[in-house]
N, C-alpha and C positions, 0 to 999 in steps of 0.2 A: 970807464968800463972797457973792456976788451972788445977788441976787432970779435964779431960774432956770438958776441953774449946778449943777454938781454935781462930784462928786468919787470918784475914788477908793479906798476903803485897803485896801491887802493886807499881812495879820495871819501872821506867821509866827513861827517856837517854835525853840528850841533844845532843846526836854524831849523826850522819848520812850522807848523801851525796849528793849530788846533781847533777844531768844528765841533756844535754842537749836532749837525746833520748828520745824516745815516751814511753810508761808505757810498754808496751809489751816488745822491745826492754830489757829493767832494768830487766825485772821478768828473762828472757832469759839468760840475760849475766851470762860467767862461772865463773866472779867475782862477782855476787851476789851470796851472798852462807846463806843457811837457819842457824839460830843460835839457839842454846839450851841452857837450863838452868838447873843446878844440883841445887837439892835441896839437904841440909845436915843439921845435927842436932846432938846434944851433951847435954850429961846429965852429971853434974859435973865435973868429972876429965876423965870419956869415952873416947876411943876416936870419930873422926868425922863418922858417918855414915851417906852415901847416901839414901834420902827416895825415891827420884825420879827424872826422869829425861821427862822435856820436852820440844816440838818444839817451839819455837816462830812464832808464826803466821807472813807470809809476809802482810809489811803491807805498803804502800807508800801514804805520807801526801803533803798536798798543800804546800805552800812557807806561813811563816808568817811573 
């Protein structure tokens, strides 16, 4: 990528899970647990440095 461009990427999953409980219930439970994403980066032979770290938003999807 060019000196002052940028880019991009959106990270998406096919895992997840499936409840028979009401939405409330899910958001509550102590095994729903929020997940994070490090972001890291490397120039040549560097090593990895972390630029940032952030929350995944809760997000709960119909049945497709």
């Amino acid at each position: 990528m060019p000196p002052g461009k940028s880019t991009t990427l959106v990270l998406t999953s096919d895992r997840g899970t499936r409840a028979s409980a009401t939405v409330e219930d899910v958001l509550v439970n102590s095994q729903f647990v929020d997940a994070e994403v490090d972001v890291f980066a490397r120039y040549g032979s560097s090593p990895w440095t972390r630029l940032a770290r952030y929350q995944v938003q809760r997000q709960l999807v119909g049945r497709h």
